[in-house]
N, C-alpha and C positions, 0 to 999 in steps of 0.2 A: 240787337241794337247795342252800343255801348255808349260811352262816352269817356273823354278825358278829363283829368283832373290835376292841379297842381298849382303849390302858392304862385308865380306868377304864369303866365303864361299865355296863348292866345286864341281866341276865338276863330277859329278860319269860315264859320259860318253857322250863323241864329236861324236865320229863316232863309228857307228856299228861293224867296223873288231875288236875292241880289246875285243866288249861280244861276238865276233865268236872263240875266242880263249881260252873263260876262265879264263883271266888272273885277280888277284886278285884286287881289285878296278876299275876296267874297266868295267863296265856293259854295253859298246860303245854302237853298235851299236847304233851307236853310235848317239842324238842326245842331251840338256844339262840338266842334275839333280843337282841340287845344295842344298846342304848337312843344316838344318837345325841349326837356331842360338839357344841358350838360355841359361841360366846363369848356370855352373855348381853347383848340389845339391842344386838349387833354388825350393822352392814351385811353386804351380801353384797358380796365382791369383784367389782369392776366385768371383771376378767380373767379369771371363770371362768365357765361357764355358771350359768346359775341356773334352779332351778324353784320356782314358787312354791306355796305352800298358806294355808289359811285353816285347816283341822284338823289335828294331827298323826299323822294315821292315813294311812299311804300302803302302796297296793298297788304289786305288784312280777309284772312279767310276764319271766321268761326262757323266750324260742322259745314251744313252744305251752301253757306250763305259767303258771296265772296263779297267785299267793300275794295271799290275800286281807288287807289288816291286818298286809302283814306288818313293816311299818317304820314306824317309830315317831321322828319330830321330836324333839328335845328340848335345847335350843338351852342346853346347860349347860356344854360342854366343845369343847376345839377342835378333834377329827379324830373319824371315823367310818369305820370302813371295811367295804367290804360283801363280801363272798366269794361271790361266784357257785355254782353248780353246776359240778362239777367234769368239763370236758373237756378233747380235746385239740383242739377245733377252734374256729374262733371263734364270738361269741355276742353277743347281743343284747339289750341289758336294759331294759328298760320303766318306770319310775318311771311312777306314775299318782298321783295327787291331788287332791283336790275341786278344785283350779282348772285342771288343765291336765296335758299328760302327756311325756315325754320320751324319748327311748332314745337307748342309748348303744354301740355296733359297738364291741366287744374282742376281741383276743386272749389267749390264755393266757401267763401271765407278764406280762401290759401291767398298769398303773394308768392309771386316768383321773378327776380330778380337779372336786368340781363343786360350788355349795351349794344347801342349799334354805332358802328366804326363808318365815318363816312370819308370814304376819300382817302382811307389809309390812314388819316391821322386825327380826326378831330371825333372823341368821343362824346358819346350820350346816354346816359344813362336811364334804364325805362325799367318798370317795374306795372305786372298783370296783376290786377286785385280783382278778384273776383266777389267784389264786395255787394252788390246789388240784387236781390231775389225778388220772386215776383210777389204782387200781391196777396196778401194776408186778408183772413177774413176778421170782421171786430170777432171776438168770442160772445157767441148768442144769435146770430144774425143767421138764418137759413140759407143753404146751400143754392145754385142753378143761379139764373142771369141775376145779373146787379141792373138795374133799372134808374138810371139818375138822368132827372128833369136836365134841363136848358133854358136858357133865355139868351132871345138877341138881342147882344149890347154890339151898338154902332154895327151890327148886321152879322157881329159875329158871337158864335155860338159857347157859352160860359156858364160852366157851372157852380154850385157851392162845394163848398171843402172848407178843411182848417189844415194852416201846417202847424209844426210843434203843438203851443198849447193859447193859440189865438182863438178868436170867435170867427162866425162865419166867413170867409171870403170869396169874392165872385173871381174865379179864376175862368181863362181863356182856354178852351181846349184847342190847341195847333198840331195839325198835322203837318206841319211847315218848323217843325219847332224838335229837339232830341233833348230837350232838359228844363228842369224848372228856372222861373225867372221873377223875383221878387220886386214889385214894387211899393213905392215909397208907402202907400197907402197899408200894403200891407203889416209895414212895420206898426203902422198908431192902431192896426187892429191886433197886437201883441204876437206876432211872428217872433219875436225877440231871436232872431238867426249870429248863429256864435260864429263870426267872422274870422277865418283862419286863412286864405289867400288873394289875390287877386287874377285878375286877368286882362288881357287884352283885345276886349271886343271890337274884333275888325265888323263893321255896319256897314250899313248903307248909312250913306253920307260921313266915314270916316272912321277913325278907330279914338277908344276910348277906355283909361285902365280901368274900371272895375270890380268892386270887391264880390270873395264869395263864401256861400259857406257848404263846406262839404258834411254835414251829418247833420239831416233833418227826419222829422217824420210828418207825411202827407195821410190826410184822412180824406175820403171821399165816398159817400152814403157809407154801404160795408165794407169798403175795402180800406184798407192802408198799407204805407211803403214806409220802411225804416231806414235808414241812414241813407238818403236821399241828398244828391248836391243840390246846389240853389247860385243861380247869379243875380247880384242885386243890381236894378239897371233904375238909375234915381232919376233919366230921363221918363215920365211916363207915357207910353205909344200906346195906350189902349181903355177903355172903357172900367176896365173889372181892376182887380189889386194883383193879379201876378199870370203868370200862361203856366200849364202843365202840359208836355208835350207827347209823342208817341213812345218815347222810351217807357212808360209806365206799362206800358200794354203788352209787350214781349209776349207771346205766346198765347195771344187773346185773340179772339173775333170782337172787334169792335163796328158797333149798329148803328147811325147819325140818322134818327126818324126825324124828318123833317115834317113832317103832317103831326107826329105826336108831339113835336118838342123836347123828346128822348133820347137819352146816347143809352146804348146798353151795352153792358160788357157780357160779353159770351167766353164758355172756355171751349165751344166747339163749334163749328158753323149748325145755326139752325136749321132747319127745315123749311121755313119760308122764304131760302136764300135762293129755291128753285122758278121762283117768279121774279129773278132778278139777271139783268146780264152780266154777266162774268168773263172779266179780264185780267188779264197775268200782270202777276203786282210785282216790278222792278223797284229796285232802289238807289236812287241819288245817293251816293253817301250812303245816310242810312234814313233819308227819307223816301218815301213811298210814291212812288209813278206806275202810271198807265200809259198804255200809244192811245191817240186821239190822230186827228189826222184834216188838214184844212186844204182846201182845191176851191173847183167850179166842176159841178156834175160827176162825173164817171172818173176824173182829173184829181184824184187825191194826194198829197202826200202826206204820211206819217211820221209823230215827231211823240219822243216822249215829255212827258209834264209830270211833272210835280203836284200831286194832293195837298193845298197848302188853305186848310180853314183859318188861316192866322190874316190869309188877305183877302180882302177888300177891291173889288174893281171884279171883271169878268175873267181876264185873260194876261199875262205877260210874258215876253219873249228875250231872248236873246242877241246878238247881232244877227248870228248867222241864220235863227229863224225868219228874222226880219228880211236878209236878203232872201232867202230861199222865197217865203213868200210874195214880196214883190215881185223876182223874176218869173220866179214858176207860175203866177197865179192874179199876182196883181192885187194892189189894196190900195185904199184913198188915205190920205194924210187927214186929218180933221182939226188936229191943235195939237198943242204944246199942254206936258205934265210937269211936273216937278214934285219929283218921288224924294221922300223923305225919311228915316228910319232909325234908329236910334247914334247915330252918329250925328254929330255937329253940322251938316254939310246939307244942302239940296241936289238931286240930279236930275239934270236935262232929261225930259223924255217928247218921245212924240205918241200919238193918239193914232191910231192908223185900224180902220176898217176892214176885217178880212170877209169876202164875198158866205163863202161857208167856212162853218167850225163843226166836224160831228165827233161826238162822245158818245161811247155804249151803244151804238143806233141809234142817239137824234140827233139832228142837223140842226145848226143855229147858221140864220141866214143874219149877213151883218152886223156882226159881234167885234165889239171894239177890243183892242190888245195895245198893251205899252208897251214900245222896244225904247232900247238907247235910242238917241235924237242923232238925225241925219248930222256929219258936219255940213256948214256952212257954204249951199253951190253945190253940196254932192246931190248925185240923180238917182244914187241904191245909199243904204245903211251902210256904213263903214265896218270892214269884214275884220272880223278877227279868225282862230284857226278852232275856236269851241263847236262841238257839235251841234248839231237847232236843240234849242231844248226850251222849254217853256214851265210856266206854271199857272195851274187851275185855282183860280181866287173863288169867290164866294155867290158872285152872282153867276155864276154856272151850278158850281157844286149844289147851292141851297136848292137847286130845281129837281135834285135826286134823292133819295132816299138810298145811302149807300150801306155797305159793311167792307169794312176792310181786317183781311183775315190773315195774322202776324204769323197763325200758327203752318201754314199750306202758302202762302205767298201771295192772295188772289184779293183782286179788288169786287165789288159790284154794285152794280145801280140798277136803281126803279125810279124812272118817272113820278114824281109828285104833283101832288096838286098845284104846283108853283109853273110848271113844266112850259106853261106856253104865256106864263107874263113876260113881257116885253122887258129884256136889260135896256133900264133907261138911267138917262145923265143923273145925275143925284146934286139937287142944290142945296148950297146951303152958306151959310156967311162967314162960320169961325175960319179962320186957315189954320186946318189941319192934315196929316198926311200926307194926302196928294190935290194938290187944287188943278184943276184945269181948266181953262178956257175953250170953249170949242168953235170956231165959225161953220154953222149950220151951211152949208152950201148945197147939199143935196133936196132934190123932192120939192125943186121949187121955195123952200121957204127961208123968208128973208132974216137979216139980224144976227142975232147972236148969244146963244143958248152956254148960260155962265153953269157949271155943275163942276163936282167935287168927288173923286173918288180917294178916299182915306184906304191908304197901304200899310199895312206892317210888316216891315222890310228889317233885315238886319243881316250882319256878318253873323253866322253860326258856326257853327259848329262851329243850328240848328242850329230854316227854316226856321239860333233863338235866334223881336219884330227889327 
């Protein structure tokens, strides 16, 4: 996992729903990307390495894990720097680019200094800090699993922690999320975070400059993280004082007991993981997907999704999932959303019924999904060229008991006790998140069923809401 850093810069994606949608500068799923500095129609330093490009889309290989699209050219500002995956042993990083590819042997605590040339002439200048290591134990605190309670706030799952030298805070764990994200609350509980850059949080519903601070320390039960970034987002999307995302976890088996109300951190898959089913854990970016796969019967097609605990609702798509499913399989329309996320804006969506949904071996029979909203007289979704791709919100996931294992790449789920309640509409009166209206038209029943599903949606990278 990495992440980027740098006084101005831009978020290409917070959380996973907004690359489940397509929508333009949202690559979400969201966890955080931040957009490359360098001087416009500057050369490239004749004394640093250079690699060159013709596109500004560069993949990123560290050791056996490739990130596809995950870095982004953008020859506007003058430093870039990139955060590795966080170890303590050295590493190897791979720039790939439509002309050519490079790698770079670091150590932990090292920078290495380098540009890339796009187009023959306009340089950028980027710089590898392999500043980030993984979790520390407090000194006194016994060895084997870390065991830290939960509670659901607004249905998502949040635990206590302090950053710097605050008192308790109820922080969001997102797997939809690759960075920590401070809010306002956080501050009056004494975060007191030493603000050195900003950014440019491309969201859902818009983009927004944003300050941050790159050197914190996160405590949580025994573990803590030192020089730790942070973005402070003074819109606040969620229940608790800030989100901690999956970058913390780098090389962990992480546990979500939803029957104990426990996240557990492991540093090896346990033993109880053999009563669990087991699938191959891909990564969006550097958020975490499984294939899941929706039809009628024998009739399935498979689409990857996004593991995104940061939302709310059951299910969300993309366009082209949308068309895929309509044509392939067919789904009822039911109402109108309006997805909302830390950006200024609302987005159209529509509410559309798919016949089945199954994950791990269970099938969910008509399970609601938000895609982008039909234009206006059209008869399918309006197609863009993105692959289907979707994300798993919270009223699917809470019905498993998973573990997702950072260290071997593999996801897995157990049925819980939640497994066969009913995803039902959620009412409620503040307007928050996402509101929707639904007209009941199925099953005979008349009227019109008002419910609310709240999203936390956002441009990331990181999946930050």
């Amino acid at each position: 996992m990495f992440e980027r850093v740098a006084a101005t810069t831009e978020i290409d994606r917070l959380y996973s729903t907004s690359h489940a949608f397509g929508l333009p500068n949202l690559r979400l799923y969201s966890a955080l990307l931040l957009v490359c500095w360098a001087a416009v129609g500057a050369r490239a330093q004749p004394d640093l390495p250079v690699v060159r490009a013709n596109t500004p889309i560069v993949d990123v290989r560290e050791g056996d894990r490739l990130f596809k699209g995950e870095w982004t050219i953008s020859p506007t500002v003058p430093l870039d720097i990139y955060v590795p995956r966080r170890s303590d042993d050295p590493a190897t990083i791979t720039f790939i680019t439509d002309v050519e590819s490079r790698s770079f042997a670091i150590r932990p605590g090292e920078k290495i200094d380098f540009v890339f040339l796009l187009n023959g002439r306009d340089s950028c200048r980027t710089q590898i800090w392999m500043k980030e290591r993984p979790a520390r134990r407090v000194p006194g605190t016994p060895a084997g699993p870390v065991t830290i309670p939960f509670r659901l706030m607004g249905g998502k799952p949040h635990v206590q922690g302090r950053i710097n030298d605050s008192s308790t805070l109820w922080l969001l764990f997102d797997t939809g999320a690759a960075t920590t994200v401070l809010y306002p609350s956080s501050l009056d509980k004494g975060v007191e975070p030493k603000f050195d850059g900003t950014v440019l949080n491309a969201g859902t519903g818009g983009t927004v400059e944003r300050r941050t601070a790159s050197d914190n320390r996160i405590t949580i039960e025994s573990l803590f993280w030192e020089h730790e970034s942070a973005i402070y987002v003074e819109k606040k999307h969620d229940s608790g004082d800030g989100i901690i995302g999956i970058n913390l976890f780098d090389g962990k088996v992480v546990e979500l007991d939803y029957d104990g109300m426990e996240m557990v951190i492991h540093d090896s898959l346990p033993e109880h993981a053999i009563a669990f089913a087991c699938l191959p854990m891909g990564f969006d970016g550097t958020l975490p997907t499984v294939e899941a796969a929706f039809g009628v019967g024998d009739d399935q097609t498979a689409v990857s999704m996004v593991i995104n605990t940061g939302g709310t609702g059951a299910l969300m798509g993309n366009e082209s999932l949308a068309m895929s499913a309509s044509k392939l399989h067919g789904y009822s329309i039911v109402g109108k959303a309006q997805a909302s996320g830390v950006g200024p804006r609302k987005i159209s969506m529509d509410v559309v019924l798919l016949p089945e949904f199954t994950l791990a071996g269970h099938t969910f029979h008509g399970i609601p999904m938000l895609v982008p909203a039909r234009e206006d007289g059209a008869d399918v979704p309006a197609v863009n060229a993105a692959t289907p791709r979707g994300t798993l919100c919270l009223d699917v996931l809470s019905k498993f008991n998973m573990m997702l294992d950072f260290k071997d790449n593999r996801a897995y789920f157990k049925p819980n006790t939640r497994i066969n309640e009913p995803i039902r509409a959620k009412v409620s009166g503040t307007p928050i998140g996402l509101r929707v209206i639904l007209p009941v038209v199925a099953m005979g029943v008349l009227g019109y069923v008002v419910f609310r599903i709240r999203s936390a949606m956002s441009g990331r990278h990181a999946p930050t809401p």
